[in-house]
C-alpha positions as CSV (number, residue, x, y, z in Angstrom):
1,X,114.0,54.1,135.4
2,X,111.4,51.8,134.9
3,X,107.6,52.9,134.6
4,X,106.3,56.2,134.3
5,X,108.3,59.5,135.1
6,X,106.9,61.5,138.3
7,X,105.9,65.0,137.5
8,X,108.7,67.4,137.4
9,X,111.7,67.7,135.4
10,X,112.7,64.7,132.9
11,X,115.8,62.7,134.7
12,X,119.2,64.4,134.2
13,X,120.8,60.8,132.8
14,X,118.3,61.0,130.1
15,X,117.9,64.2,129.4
16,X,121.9,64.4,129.2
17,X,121.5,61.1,126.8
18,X,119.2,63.1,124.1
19,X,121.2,66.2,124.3
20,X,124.4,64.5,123.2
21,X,122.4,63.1,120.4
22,X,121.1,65.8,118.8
23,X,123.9,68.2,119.9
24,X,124.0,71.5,117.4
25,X,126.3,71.6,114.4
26,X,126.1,74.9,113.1
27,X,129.2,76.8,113.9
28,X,127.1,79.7,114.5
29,X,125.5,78.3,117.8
30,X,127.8,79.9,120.9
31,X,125.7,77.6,123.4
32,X,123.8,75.0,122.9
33,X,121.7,73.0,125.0
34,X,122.9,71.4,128.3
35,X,122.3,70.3,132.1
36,X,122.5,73.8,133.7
37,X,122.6,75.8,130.6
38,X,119.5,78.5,131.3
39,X,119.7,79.4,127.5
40,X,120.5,79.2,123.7
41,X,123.3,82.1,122.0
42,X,123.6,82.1,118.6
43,X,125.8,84.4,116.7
44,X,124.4,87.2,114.1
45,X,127.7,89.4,113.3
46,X,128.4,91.7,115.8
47,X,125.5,90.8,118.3
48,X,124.3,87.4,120.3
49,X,120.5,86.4,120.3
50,X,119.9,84.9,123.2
51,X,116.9,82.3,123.1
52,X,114.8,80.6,126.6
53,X,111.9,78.8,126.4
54,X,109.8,77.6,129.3
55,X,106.0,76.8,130.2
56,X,104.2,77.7,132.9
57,X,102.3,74.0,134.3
58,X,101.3,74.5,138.3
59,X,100.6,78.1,138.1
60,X,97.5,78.9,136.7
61,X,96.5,82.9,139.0
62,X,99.0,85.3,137.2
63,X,100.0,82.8,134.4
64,X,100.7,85.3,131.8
65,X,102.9,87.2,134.3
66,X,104.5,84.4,135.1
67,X,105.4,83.4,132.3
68,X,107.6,86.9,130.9
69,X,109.3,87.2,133.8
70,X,110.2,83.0,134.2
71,X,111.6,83.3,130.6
72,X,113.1,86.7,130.8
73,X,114.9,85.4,134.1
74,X,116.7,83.1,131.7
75,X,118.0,85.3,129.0
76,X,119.2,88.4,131.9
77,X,121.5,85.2,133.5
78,X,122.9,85.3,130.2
79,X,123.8,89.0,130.6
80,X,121.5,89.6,127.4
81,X,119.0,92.1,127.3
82,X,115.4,90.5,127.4
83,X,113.9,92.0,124.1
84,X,110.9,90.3,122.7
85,X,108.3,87.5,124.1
86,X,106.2,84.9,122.0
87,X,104.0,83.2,123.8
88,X,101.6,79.9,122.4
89,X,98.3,80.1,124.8
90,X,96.6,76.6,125.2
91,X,93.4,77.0,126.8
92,X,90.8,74.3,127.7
93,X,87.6,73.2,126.2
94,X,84.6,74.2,127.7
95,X,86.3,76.8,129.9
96,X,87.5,79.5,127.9
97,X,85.4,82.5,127.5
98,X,86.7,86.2,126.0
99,X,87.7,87.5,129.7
100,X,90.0,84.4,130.5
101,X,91.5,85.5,126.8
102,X,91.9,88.7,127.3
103,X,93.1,88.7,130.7
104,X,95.7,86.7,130.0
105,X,96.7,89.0,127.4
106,X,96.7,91.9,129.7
107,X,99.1,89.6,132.0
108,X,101.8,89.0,129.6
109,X,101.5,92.5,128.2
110,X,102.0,94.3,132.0
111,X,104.9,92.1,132.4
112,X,106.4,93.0,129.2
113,X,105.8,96.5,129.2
114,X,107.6,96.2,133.0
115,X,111.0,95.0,130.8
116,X,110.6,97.3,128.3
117,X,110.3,94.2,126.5
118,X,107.4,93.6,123.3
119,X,104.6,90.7,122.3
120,X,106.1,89.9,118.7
121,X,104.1,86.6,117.9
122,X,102.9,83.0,119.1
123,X,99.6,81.1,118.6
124,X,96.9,80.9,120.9
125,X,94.3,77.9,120.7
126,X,91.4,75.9,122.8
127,X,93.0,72.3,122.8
128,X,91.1,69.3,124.0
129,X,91.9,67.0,127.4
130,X,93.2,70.0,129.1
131,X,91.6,71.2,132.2
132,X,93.3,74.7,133.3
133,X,95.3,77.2,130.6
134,X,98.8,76.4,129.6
135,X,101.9,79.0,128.6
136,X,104.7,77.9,126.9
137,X,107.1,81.4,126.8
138,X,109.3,82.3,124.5
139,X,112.1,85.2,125.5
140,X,114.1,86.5,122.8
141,X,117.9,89.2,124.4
142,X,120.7,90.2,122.8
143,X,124.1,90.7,124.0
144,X,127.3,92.4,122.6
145,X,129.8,89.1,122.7
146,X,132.2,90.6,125.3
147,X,128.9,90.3,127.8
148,X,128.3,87.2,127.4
149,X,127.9,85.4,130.9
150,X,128.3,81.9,130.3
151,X,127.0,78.8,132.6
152,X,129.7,77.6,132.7
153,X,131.8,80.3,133.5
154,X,132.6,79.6,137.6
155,X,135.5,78.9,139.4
156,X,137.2,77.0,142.1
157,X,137.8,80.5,144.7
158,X,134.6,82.1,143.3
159,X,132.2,83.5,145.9
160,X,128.6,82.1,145.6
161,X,125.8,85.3,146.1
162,X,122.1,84.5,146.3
163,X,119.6,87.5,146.2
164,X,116.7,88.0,147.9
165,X,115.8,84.7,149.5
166,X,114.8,81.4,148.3
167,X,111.6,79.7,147.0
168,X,110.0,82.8,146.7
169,X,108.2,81.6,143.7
170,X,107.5,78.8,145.0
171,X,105.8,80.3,148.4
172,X,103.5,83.0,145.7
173,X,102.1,79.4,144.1
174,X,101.2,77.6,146.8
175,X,99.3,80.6,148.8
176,X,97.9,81.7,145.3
177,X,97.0,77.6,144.2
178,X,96.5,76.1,147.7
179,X,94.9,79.0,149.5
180,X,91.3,77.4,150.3
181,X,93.2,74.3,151.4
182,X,95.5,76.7,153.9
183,X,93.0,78.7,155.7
184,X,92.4,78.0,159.9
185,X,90.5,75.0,159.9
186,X,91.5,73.3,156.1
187,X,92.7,70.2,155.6
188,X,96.5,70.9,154.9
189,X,97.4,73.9,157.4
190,X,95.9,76.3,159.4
191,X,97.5,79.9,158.0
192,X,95.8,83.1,158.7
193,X,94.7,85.5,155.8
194,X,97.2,88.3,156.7
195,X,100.1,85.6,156.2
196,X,98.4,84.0,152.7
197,X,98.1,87.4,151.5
198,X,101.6,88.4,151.9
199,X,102.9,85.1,150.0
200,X,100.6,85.8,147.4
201,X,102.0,89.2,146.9
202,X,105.6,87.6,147.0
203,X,104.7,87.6,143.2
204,X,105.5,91.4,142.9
205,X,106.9,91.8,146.3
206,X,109.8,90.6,146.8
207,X,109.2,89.4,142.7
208,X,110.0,86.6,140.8
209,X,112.1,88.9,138.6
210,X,115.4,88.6,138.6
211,X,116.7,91.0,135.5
212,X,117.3,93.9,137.7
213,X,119.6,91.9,140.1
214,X,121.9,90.7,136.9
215,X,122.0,94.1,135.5
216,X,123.0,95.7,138.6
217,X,125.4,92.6,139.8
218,X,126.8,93.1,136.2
219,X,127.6,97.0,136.6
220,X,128.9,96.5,140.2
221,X,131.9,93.7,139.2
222,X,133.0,91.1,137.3
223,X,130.3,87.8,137.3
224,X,131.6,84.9,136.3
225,X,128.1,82.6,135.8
226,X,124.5,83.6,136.5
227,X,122.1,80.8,137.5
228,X,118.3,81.1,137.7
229,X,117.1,78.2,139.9
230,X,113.8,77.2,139.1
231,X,112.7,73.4,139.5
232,X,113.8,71.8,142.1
233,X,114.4,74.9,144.2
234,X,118.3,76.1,145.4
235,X,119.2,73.0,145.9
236,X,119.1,71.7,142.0
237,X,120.2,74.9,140.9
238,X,123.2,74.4,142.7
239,X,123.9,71.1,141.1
240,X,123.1,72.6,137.8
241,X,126.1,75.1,138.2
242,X,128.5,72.5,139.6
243,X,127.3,70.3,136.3
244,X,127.4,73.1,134.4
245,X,131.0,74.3,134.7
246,X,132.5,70.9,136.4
247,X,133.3,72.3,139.7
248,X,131.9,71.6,143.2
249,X,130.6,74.0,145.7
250,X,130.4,74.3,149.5
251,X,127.4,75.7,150.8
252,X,127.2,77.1,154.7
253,X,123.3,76.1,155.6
254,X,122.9,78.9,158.0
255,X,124.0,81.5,155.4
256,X,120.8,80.6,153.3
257,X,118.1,83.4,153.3
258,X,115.0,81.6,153.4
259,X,112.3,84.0,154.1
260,X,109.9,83.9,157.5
261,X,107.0,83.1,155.3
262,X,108.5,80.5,153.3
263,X,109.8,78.8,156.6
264,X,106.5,78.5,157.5
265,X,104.8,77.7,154.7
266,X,107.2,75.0,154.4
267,X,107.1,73.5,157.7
268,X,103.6,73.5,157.9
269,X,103.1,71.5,155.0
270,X,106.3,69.0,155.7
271,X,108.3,70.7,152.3
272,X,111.9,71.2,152.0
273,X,112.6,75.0,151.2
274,X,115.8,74.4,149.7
275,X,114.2,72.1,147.0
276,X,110.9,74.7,146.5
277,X,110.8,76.5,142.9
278,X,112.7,79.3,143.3
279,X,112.9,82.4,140.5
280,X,113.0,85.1,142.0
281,X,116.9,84.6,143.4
282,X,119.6,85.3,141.8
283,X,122.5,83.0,142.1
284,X,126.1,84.5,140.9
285,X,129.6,83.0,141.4
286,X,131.8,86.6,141.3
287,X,135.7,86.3,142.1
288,X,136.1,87.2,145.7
289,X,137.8,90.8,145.0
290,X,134.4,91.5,143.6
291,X,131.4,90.1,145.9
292,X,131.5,92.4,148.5
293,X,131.0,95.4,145.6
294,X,128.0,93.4,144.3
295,X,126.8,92.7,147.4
296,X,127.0,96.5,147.8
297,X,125.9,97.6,144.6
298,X,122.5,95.0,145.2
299,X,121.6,96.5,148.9
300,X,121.9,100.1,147.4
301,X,119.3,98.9,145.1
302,X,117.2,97.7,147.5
303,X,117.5,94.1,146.8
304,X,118.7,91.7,149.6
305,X,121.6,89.3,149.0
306,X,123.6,87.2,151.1
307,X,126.9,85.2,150.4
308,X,126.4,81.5,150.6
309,X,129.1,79.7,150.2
310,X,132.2,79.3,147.5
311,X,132.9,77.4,144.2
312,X,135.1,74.3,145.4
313,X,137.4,72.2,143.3
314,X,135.3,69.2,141.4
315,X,136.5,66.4,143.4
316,X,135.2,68.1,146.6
317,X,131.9,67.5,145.0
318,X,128.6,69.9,146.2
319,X,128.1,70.0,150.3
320,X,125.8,71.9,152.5
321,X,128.3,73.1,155.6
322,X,126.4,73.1,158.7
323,X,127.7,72.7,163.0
324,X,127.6,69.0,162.1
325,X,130.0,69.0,159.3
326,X,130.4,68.5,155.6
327,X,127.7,66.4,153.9
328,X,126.9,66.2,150.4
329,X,123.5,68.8,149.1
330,X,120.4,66.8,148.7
331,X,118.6,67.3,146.0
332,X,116.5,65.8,142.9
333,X,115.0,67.4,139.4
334,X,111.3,66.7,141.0
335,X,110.1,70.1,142.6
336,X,108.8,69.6,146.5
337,X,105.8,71.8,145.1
338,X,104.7,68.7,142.6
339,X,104.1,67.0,145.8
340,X,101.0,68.9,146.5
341,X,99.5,69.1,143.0
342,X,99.5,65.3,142.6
């Protein structure tokens, strides 16, 4: 690509380029990085650590929250336990006081305390040319080797499960970012308070976590690979698992739980839910002897989840299955949300 990147993800190709270039050597890394690969393993005896890090860019209400939970997303899709969080806060000049410090603080320590997870290190700083905070996370699991869930782990037969719904990150950030610019009579959309409020809440409610949904999808049957999608929304994360285990996937379009207030979020600001950031849904590819006991197992819980679609064999490629027919899945690493913080 010639010319400067567009915000969002770097491009697969080159991404893919640099990580067969500097590709791990020590014998003691299970899983290294890789398109689709949520995480790092590494072996210590008897145990795997399990290593995600991530940053948190266009959120900047709830950062600190955000940030556990995004990382600790990561690690549960590994099957690991999420353990302990290091976080490096950058903070801008000229617009950092005590309370921005310590509230911050108070985010990331709520969200840990929620995973029974601990603070263990980082580096916090004010750094020049920035203009709102920055988190870069760092999640730290462990796993017994026998539960390891790998990325890589699905199969042609396997039955596709998404919980909750999609984009429900993606719908907290926008109403939380964007609100003064999505209130009756503002320049994007005209959304009434009751409806901002309740995609603000979709932080908490229905969550962007998605470690109870692994744990309990885990207990309920066997799961072969565990996907958190994040940028680019369903619709990359579903391209990530194909990549990541060399299959293909088919995808019925109307089986897709997109949530009433994403739908409309969406439509009224022209974005494409399926490629909206989306933590907060699990996706699992489970034999098919085994979905409808997770699917069970998740709704006893209280969490929603719907089956999607199946795991295909590679040459079938990735599809979305809709009344017109068969047609390859869209999608691209830059998230529909960057098109409203440009």
């Amino acid at each position: 690509m010639r010319g400067p990147y567009p915000l969002g993800k770097l491009p697969a190709e080159h991404l893919a380029r640099l990580l067969t270039r500097h590709a791990p050597s020590d014998p003691r890394v299970i899983l290294g990085p890789g398109i689709g690969r949520d995480a790092a393993v590494i072996s210590f005896d008897d145990r795997y650590l399990v290593f995600k890090t991530d940053p948190i860019t266009f959120a900047s209400d709830e950062i600190g929250w955000y940030a556990v939970h995004v990382n600790a997303n990561d690690v549960s899709c590994m099957g690991a336990r999420p353990r302990w969080f290091l976080a490096t806060l950058l903070l801008p000049e000229g617009n950092t006081d005590q309370a921005l410090v310590d509230t911050i603080f108070d985010q990331i320590a709520d969200a840990c305390r929620e995973l029974n997870a601990e603070l263990v290190g980082g580096h916090t700083e004010i750094t020049h040319g920035l203009e709102r905070p920055i988190v870069v996370g760092c999640m730290l699991g462990e796993v017994a080797p026998e539960g390891l869930v790998r990325p890589d782990g699905a199969r042609p037969g396997d039955v596709l499960l998404v919980t909750k719904g999609i984009a429900v990150e993606g719908t907290a950030i926008i109403a939380r970012e964007k609100a003064n610019e999505l209130r009756p009579g503002a320049e994007l959309a005209g959304i009434d308070e009751t409806m901002l409020k309740r995609c603000r809440e979709f932080l908490y409610d229905p969550g962007i976590s998605v470690v109870q949904d692994a744990a309990i999808a885990m207990a309920a049957g066997d799961v072969h690979a565990m996907h958190d999608p994040t940028e680019g929304g369903l619709a990359n994360g579903l391209w990530e698992l194909a990549q990541a285990a060399g299959v293909g996937i088919a995808v019925d379009e109307s089986a897709i739980p997109i949530l009433p207030e994403t739908r409309t979020l969406c439509a009224r600001l022209g974005l494409d839910p399926l490629g909206l950031i989306a933590s907060g849904a699990l996706l699992l590819s489970v034999p098919p002897e085994d979905a409808d006991a997770v699917l069970a197992a998740l709704e006893r819980a209280g969490i929603a989840a719907a089956a999607i679609g199946r795991v295909v064999e590679p040459e079938r490629g990735v599809v979305l299955r809709s009344q017109a027919g068969d047609r390859p899945l869209p999608h691209s690493e830059r998230d529909e949300i960057t098109r409203l913080f440009q």
